[in-house]
C-alpha positions in Angstrom: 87.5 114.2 6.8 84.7 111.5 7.1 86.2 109.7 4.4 89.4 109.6 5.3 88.6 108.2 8.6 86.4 105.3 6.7 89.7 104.7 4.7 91.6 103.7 7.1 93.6 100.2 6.6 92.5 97.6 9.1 94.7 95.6 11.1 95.6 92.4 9.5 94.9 90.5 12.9 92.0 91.9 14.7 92.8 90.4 17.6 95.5 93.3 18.2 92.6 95.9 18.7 92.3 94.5 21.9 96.5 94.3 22.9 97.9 97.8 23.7 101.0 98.6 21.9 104.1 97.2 22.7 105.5 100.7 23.1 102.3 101.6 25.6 102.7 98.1 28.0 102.2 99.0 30.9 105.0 98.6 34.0 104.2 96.7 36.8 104.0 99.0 40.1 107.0 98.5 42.5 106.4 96.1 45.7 107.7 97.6 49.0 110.5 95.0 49.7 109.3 93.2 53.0 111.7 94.3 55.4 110.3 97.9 55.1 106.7 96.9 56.3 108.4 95.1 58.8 110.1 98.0 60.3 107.1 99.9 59.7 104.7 97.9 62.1 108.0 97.9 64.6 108.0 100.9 64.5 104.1 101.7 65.6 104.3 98.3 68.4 107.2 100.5 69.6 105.4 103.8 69.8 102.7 101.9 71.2 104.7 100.1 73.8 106.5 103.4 74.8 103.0 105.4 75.1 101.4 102.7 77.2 102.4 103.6 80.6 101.6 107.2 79.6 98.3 106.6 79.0 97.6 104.1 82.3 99.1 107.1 84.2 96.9 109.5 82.7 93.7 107.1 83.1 94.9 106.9 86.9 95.5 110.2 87.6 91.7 111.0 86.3 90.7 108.5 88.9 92.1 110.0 91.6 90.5 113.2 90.8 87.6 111.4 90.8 88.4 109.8 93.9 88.4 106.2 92.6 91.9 105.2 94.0 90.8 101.5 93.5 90.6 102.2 89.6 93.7 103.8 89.6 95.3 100.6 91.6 94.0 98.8 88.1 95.4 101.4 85.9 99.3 101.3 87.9 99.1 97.8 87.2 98.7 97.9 83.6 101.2 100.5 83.7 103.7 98.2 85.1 103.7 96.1 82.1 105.6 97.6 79.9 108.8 97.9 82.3 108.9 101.9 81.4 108.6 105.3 83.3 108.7 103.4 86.5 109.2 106.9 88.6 106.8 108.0 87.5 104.4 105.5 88.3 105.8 105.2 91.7 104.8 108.8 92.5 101.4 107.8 91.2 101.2 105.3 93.3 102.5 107.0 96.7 99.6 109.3 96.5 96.6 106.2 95.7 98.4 104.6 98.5 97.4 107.6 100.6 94.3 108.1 99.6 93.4 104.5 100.0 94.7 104.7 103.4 96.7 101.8 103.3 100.0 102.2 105.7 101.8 99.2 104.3 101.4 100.7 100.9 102.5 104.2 101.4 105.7 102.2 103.0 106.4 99.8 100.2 106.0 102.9 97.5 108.4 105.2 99.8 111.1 102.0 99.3 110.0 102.0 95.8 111.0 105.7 95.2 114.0 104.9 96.7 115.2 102.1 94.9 114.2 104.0 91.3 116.2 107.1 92.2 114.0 109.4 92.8 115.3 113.3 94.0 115.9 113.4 97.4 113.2 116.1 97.0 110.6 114.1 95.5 111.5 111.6 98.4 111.3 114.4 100.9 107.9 115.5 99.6 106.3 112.2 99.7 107.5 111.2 103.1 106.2 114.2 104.9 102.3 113.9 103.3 102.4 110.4 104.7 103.1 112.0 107.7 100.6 114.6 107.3 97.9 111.7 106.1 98.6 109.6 109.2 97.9 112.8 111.6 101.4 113.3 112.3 100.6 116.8 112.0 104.2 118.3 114.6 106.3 116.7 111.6 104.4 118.0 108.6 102.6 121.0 110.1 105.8 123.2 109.7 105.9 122.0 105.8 102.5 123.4 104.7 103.1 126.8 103.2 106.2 125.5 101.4 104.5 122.6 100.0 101.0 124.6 99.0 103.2 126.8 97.0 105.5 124.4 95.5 105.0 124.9 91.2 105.9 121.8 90.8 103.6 119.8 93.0 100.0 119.0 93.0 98.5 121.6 95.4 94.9 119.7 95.1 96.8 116.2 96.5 98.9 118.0 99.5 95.3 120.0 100.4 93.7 116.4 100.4 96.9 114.8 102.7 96.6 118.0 105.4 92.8 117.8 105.7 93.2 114.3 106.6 95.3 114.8 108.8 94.0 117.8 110.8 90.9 116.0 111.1 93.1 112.9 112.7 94.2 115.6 115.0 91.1 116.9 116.0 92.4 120.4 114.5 89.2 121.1 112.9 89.6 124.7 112.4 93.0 124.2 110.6 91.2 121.2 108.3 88.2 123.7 107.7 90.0 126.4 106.2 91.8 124.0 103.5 88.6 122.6 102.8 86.7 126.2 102.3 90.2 127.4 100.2 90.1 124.0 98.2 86.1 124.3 97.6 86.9 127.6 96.4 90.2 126.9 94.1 88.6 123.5 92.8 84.9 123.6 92.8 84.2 120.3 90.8 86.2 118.4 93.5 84.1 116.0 95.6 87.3 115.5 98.1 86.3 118.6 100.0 82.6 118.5 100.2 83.2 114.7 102.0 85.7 116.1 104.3 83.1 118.9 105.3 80.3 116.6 105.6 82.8 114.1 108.2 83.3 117.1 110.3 79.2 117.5 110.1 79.0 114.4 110.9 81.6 114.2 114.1 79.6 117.6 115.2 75.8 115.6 114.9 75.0 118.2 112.5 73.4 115.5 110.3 71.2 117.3 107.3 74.6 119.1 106.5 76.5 116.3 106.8 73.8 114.4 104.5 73.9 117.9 101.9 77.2 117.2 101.6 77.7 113.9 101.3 75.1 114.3 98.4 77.1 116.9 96.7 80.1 114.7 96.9 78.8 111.9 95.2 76.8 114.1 92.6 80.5 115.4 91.7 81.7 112.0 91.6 78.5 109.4 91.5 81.2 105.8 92.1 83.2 107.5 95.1 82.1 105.0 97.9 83.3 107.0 101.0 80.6 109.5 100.9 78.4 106.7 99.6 78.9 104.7 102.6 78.6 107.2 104.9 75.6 108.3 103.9 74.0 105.1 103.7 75.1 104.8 107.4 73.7 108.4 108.3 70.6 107.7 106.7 70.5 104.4 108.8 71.1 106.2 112.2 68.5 108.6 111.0 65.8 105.9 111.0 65.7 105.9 107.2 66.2 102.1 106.8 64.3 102.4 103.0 66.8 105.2 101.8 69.9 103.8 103.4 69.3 99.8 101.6 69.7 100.7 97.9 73.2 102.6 99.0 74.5 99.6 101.1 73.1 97.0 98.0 75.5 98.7 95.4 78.5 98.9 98.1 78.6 95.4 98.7 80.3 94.4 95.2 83.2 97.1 96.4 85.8 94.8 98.3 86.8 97.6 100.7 83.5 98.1 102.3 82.1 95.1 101.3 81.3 93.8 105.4 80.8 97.0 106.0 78.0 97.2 103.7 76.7 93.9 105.0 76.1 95.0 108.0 74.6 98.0 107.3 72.0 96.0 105.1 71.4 93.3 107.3 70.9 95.9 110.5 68.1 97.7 108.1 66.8 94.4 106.9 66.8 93.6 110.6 64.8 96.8 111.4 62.0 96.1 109.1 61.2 92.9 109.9 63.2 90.6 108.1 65.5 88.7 109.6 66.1 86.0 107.3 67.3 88.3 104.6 70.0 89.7 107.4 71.2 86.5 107.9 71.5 85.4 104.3 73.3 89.1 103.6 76.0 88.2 106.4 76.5 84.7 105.6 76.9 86.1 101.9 80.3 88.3 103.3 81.2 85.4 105.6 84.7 84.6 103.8 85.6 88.4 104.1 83.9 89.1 107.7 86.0 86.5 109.5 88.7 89.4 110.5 85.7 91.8 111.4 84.4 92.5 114.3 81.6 94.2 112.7 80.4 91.3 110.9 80.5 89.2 114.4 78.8 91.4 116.1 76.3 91.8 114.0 75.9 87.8 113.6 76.4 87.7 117.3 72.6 90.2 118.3 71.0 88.6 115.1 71.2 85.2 116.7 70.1 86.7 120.0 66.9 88.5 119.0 65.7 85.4 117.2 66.6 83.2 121.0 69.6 81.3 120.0 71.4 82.6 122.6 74.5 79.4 122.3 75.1 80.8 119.3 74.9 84.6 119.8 77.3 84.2 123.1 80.4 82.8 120.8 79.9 85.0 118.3 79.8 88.3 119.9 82.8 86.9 121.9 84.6 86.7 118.5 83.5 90.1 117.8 84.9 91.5 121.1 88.0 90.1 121.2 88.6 92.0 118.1 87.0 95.0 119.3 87.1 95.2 122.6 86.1 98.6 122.5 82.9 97.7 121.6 80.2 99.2 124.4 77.1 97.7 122.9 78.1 94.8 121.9 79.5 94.1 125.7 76.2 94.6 126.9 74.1 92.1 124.0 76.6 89.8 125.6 76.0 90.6 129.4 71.6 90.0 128.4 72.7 86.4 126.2 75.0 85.3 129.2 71.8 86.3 131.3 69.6 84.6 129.2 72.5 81.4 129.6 72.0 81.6 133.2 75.6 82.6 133.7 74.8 85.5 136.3 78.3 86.4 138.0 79.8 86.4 134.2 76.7 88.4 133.3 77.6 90.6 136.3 80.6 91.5 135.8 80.2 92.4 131.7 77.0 94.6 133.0 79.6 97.0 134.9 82.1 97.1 133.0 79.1 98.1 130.4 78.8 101.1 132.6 82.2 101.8 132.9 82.5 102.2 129.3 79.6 104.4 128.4 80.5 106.9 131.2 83.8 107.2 129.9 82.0 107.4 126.3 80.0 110.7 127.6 82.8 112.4 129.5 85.2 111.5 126.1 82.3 113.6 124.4 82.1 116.5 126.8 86.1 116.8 126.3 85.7 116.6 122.2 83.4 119.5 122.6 85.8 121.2 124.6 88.1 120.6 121.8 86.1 122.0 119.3 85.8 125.4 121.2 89.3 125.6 122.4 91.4 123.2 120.2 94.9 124.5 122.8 94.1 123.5 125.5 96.7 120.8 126.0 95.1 119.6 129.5 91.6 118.7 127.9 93.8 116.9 124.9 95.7 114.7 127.2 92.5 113.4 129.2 90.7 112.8 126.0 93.3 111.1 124.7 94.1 108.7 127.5 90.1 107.7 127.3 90.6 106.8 123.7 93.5 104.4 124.4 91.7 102.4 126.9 87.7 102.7 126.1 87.8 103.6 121.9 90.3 102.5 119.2 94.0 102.3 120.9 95.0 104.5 117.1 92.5 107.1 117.8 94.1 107.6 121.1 97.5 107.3 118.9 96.7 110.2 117.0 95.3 112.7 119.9 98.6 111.7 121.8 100.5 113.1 119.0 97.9 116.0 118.6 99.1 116.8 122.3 102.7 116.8 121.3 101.8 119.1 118.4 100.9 121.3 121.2 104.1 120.3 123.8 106.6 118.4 122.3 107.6 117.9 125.7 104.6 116.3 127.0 106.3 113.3 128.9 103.0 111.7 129.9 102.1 111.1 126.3 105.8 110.1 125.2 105.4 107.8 127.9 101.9 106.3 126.7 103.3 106.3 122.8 106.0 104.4 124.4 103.8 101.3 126.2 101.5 101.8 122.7 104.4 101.0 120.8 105.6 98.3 123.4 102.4 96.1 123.0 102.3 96.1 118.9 101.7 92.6 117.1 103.5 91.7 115.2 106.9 93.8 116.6 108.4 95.4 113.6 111.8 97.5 113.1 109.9 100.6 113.0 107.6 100.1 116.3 110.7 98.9 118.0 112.3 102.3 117.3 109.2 104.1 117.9 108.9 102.7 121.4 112.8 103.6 122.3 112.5 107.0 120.7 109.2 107.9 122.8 110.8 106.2 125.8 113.8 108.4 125.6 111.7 111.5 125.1 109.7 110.3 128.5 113.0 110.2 130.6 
């Protein structure tokens, strides 16, 4: 065997031992032709392109439960992009409108659903938890059960709409048995630990209202409702030091950006530093110039440091925004003092007085409320103080709590009437509010 392999004939060109055989050459591997990897990456862009909105929806929808609604704006935006599923954005966006709290917004997506072709019951739905969100509670009380029980609904967002709008009403036992039903159905919700700690709040039962408010944001640590209203507890509580750090991170957050401002500067105020209050309002100027809050609080800074010329115009500002505004009337009554206008200074003084015994006879009736939410008498006075010494929409709302009561009430049809009457801009839909309540009045 070893020899025979030894005897083995060479190749007469060695340079063969390193060429395979012609019978053993190799094929050369097939290309995909072009078009196919074409198709192919169409083909993912495509997938991609149709699973876009899906995912922006999905993204938004986890904000809400988070109660983010402004990231959720962001994500029904990108949504839009792709041109696709644009029902079912719109019924996202109906309920961030909502919970945003933004009237034009809930109208526009209502037109929206509209125009898409949404099911008359989709439409339906929508329309009355606007109603129910705006304290319209005679329209959408009635639709409750229905809507709770509805399969195909989100039960979590109609609880969120009712509560709302029960505590618009001032029907707080209504609003507190969603919220203990919803605390008990949906524990990792934050929505109903805020809602509990606004009624704390409204009753001046403050370390609950502070426990909850807590809880709320420990459920959901970048919700800026609870945050702000805490930060403003903890301010009215005399806890300037715990209530800064909240305000500082709220002022990057464009809907309670002024808000925040004046929070801060007040506590900045409070401890002795009134040059960082002023720098803190001058840095929300551009967004304060609609607020009264922001004017006001411009308006006493200038007075406590003695520049009463330029306190007097700007708590003017403020007021004319506000007018509502008890103690910022009566900063303005000591600066026009102070400016030697004494009959002008007079007359704000009284009407100072006016105001704050309306204030405590308006909190006497909400007590009464509280213990006997029926009683249509004590509804209508409260609500005829609110429409002339508090915000005119507050009174708004207790009006139509009355005609939850009485439908019949001609007193307040009459007052929803003139309400409607005196709104600026007029639109198509005050104008048929006014002559629908004034019809009702006759």
């Amino acid at each position: 065997m070893e020899r025979s392999v030894q005897e083995q004939p060479e190749p007469a060109d060695r340079s063969q031992i390193l060429k395979p055989a012609a019978g053993t050459r190799r094929k050369r591997p097939r290309t995909r032709r072009p078009w196919f990897r074409r198709m192919l990456v169409l083909a993912v862009l495509a997938g991609l392109w149709a699973g876009w909105p899906v995912l922006c929806r999905r993204q938004a929808s986890s904000a809400l439960k988070l109660q983010q609604p402004e990231t959720a704006v962001r994500w029904l935006r990108w949504a839009d992009l792709s041109g696709l599923s644009k029902l079912e954005t719109a019924l996202l966006r109906c309920q961030t409108a909502r919970r945003i709290g933004d009237s034009q917004a809930i109208r526009s997506s209502l037109q929206a659903l509209e125009t898409l072709g949404a099911s008359p019951r989709r439409i339906e739905r929508e329309q009355i938890l606007a109603l129910a969100h705006s304290g319209r509670m005679r329209e959408a009380a009635p639709h409750m059960s229905r809507l709770l029980t509805d399969l195909d609904g989100d039960n979590r967002d109609v609880s969120c709409s009712y509560i709302v709008g029960f505590l618009r009403a001032q029907r707080y036992r209504e609003a507190g048995a969603l919220i203990d039903a919803l605390m008990k159905d949906d524990p990792e919700n934050p929505f109903p630990w805020y809602a509990r700690g606004r009624v704390f709040a409204l009753q001046q039962l403050l370390p609950k209202a502070e426990a909850d408010f807590r809880e709320a944001l420990k459920l959901s640590p970048d919700w800026s409702e609870p945050a702000i209203e805490l930060a403003e507890l903890l301010h009215e509580s005399h806890r300037q030091r715990d209530a800064m750090p909240l305000f500082r991170k709220l002022l990057d957050q464009q809907q309670f950006t002024v808000r925040a401002a004046v929070g801060l500067a007040d506590c900045l105020k409070s401890i002795g530093e009134p040059q960082q209050a002023t720098a803190v309002l001058e840095q929300a100027r551009d967004n304060g110039q609609a607020d009264a809050a922001w004017w006001i609080a411009l308006g006493r800074l200038h007075f406590e440091e003695g520049r009463f010329d330029e306190a007097e115009p700007a708590l003017q500002r403020g007021l004319l925004l506000q007018p509502w505004a008890d103690d910022a009337l009566f900063t303005l009554a000591q600066c026009q003092r102070q400016l030697q206008k004494d009959d002008i200074a007079a007359e704000n003084f009284r009407r100072v007085e006016d105001f704050r015994a309306a204030l405590a006879k308006l909190r006497n009736l909400q007590d009464q409320i509280t213990a006997s939410p029926t009683n249509e008498q004590v509804r209508m006075e409260a609500a005829e103080l609110m429409l002339k010494y508090q915000d005119p929409q507050d009174g708004v709302v207790a009006l139509q709590g009355v005609l939850d009561l009485n439908p019949n009430n001609k007193q307040a049809h009459k007052l929803l009437a003139d309400y409607f009457d005196q709104v600026r801009p007029a639109t198509d839909q005050s104008r048929q509010q006014a002559e629908w309540h004034r019809r009702q009045a006759e």
